[in-house]
TORKOL-4160 file (C-alpha; in steps of 0.2 Angstrom, whole numbers, padded with zeros to 4 digits, m for minus):
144
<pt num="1" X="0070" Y="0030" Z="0088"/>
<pt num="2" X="0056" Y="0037" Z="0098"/>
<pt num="3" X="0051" Y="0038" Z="0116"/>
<pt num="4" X="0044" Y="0026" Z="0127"/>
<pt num="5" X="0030" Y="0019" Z="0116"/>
<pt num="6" X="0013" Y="0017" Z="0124"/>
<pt num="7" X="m0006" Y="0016" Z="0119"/>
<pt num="8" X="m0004" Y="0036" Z="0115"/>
<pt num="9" X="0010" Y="0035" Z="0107"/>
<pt num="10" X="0009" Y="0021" Z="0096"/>
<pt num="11" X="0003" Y="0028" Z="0080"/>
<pt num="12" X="0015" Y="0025" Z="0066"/>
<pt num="13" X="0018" Y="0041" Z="0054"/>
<pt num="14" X="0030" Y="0041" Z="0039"/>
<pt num="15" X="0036" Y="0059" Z="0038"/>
<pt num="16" X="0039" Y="0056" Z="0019"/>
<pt num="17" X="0022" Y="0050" Z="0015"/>
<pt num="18" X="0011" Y="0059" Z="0026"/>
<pt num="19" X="0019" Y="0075" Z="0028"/>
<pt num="20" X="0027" Y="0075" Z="0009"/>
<pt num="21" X="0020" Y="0065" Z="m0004"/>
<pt num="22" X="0000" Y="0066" Z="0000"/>
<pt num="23" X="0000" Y="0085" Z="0006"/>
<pt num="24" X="0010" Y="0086" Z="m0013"/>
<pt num="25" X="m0002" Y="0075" Z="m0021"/>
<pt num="26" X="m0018" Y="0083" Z="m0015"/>
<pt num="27" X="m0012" Y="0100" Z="m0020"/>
<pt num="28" X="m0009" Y="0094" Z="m0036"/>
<pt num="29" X="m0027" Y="0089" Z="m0038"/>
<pt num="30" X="m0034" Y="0106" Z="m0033"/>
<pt num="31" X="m0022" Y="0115" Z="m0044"/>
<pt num="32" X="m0027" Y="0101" Z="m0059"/>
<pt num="33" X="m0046" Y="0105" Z="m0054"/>
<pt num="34" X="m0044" Y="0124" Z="m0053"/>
<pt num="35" X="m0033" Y="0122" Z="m0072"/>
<pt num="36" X="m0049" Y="0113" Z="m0078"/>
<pt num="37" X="m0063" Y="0123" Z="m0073"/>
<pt num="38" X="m0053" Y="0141" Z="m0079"/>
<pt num="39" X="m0046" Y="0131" Z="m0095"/>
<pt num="40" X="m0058" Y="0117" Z="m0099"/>
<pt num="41" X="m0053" Y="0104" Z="m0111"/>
<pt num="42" X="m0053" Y="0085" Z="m0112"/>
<pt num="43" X="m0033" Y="0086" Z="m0108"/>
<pt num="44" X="m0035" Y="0096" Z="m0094"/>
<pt num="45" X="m0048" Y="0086" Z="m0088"/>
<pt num="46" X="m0038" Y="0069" Z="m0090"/>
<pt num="47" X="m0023" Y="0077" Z="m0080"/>
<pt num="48" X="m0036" Y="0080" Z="m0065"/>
<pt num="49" X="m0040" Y="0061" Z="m0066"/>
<pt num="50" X="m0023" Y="0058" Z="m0067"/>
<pt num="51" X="m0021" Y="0069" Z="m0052"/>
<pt num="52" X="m0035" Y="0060" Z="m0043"/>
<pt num="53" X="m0027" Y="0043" Z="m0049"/>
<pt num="54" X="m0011" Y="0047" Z="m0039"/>
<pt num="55" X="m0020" Y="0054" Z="m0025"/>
<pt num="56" X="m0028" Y="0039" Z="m0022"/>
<pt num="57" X="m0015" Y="0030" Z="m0026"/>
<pt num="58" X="m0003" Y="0037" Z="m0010"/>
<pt num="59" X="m0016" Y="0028" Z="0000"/>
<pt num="60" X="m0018" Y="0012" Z="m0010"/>
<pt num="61" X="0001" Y="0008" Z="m0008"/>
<pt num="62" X="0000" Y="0013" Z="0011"/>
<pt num="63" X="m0015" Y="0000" Z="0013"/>
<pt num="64" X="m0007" Y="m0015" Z="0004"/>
<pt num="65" X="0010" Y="m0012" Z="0014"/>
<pt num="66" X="m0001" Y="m0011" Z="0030"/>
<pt num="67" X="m0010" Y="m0028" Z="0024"/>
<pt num="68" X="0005" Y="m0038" Z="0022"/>
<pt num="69" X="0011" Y="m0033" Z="0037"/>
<pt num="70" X="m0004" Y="m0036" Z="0047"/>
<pt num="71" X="m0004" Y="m0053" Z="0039"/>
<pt num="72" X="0014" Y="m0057" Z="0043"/>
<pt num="73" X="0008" Y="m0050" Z="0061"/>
<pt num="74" X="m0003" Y="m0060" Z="0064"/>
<pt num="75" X="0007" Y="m0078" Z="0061"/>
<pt num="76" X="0018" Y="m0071" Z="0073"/>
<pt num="77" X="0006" Y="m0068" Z="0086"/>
<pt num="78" X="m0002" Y="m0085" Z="0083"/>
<pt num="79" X="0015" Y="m0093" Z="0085"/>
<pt num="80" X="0019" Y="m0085" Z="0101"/>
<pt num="81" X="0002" Y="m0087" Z="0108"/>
<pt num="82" X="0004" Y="m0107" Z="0103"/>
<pt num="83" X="0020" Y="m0105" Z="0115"/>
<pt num="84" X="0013" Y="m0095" Z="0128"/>
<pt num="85" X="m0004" Y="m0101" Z="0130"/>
<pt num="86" X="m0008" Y="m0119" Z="0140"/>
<pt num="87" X="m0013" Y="m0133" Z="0130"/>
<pt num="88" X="m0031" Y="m0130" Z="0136"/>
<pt num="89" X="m0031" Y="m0114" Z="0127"/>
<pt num="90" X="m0023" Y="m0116" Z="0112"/>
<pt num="91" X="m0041" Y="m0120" Z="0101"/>
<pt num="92" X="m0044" Y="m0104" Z="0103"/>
<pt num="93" X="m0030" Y="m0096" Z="0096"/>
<pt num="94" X="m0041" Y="m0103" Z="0077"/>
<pt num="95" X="m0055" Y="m0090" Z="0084"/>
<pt num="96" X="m0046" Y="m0075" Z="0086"/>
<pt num="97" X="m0049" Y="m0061" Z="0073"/>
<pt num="98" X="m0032" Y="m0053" Z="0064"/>
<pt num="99" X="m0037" Y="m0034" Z="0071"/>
<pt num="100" X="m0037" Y="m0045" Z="0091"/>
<pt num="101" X="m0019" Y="m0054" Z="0084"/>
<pt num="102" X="m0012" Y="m0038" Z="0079"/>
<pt num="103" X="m0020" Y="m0030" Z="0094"/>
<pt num="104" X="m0011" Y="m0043" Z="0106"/>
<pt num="105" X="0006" Y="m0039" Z="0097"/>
<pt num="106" X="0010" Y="m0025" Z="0109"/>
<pt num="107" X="0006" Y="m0035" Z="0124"/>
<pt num="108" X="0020" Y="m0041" Z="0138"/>
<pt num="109" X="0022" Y="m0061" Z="0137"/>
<pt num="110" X="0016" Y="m0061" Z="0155"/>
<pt num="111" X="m0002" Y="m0054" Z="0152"/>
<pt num="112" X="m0009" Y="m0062" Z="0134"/>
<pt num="113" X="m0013" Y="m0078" Z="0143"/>
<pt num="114" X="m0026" Y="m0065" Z="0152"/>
<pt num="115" X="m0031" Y="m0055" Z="0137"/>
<pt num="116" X="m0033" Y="m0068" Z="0128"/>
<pt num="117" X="m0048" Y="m0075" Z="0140"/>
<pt num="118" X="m0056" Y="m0060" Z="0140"/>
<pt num="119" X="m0057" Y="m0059" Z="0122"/>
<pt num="120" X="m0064" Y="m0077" Z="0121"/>
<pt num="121" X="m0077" Y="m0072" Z="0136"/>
<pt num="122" X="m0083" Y="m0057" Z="0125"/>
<pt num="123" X="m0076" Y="m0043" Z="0138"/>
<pt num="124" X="m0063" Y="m0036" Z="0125"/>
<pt num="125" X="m0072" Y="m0034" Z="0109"/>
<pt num="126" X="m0061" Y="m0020" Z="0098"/>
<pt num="127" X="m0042" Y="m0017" Z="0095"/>
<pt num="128" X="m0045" Y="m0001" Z="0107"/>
<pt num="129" X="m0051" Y="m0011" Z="0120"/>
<pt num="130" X="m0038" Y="m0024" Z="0118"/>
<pt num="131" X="m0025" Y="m0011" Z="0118"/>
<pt num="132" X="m0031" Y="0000" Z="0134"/>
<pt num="133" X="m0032" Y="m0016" Z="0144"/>
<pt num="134" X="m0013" Y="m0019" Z="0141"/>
<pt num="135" X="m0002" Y="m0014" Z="0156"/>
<pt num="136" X="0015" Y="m0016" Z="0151"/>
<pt num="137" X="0018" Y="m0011" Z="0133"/>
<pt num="138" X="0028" Y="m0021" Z="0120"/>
<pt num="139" X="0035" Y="m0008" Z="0108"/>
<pt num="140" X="0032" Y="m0010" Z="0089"/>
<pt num="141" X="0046" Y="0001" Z="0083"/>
<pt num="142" X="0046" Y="m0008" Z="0065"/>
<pt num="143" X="0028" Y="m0005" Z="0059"/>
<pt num="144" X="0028" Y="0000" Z="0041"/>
């Protein structure tokens, strides 16, 4: 598992996909492309859009795991701000945007009640922001 996990070290990399299969991947396009251009043909050619197609693909598959989990995130968050919030300040959980939910994931249960009030008054407005303001850090070690 990593180290201490903080705003500047909370980026999740996947050494298979990003260090494996997309460096292989977009090699094989330039090889495919470089094949084409010596040796054209309608065969060559489909193989660089077959190349291209699996290029694109690396990141499509990232995107749509990415997705579900943000969305499986973000019932989370509004279950725990339902709990941790005070009753006054619960409609405002419904306004919140997923990015701010999945923002909020990584703070402390001590300081959302705070955040959250300064999302609503318009002081907080991107993820960054949201993430900066967090003092003590609520490690995601589980992010796909």
């Amino acid at each position: 598992m990593a180290s201490e996990q903080s705003y500047a070290t909370h980026r999740r990399y996947f050494p298979w996909h990003h260090y494996f299969v997309v460096p292989v991947l977009g090699i094989n396009l330039i090889v495919e492309i470089t094949r084409a251009l010596n040796d054209p043909g309608r065969y060559r050619w489909w193989l660089v859009v077959v190349a291209l197609a699996l290029f694109f693909f690396a990141f499509t598959a990232r995107a749509m795991s990415l997705r579900a989990q943000d969305r499986v995130i973000r019932l989370e968050e509004r279950l725990r701000l339902f709990r941790l919030l005070p009753p006054i300040d619960q409609p405002v959980v419904d306004s919140l945007k997923p990015g701010q939910l999945v923002a909020l994931r990584f703070a402390s249960d001590d300081e959302v009640p705070d955040l959250v009030r300064r999302i609503t008054a318009g002081e907080l407005k991107s993820t960054t922001e949201i993430k900066k303001a967090i003092r003590v850090w609520r490690a995601d070690y589980l992010r796909v």
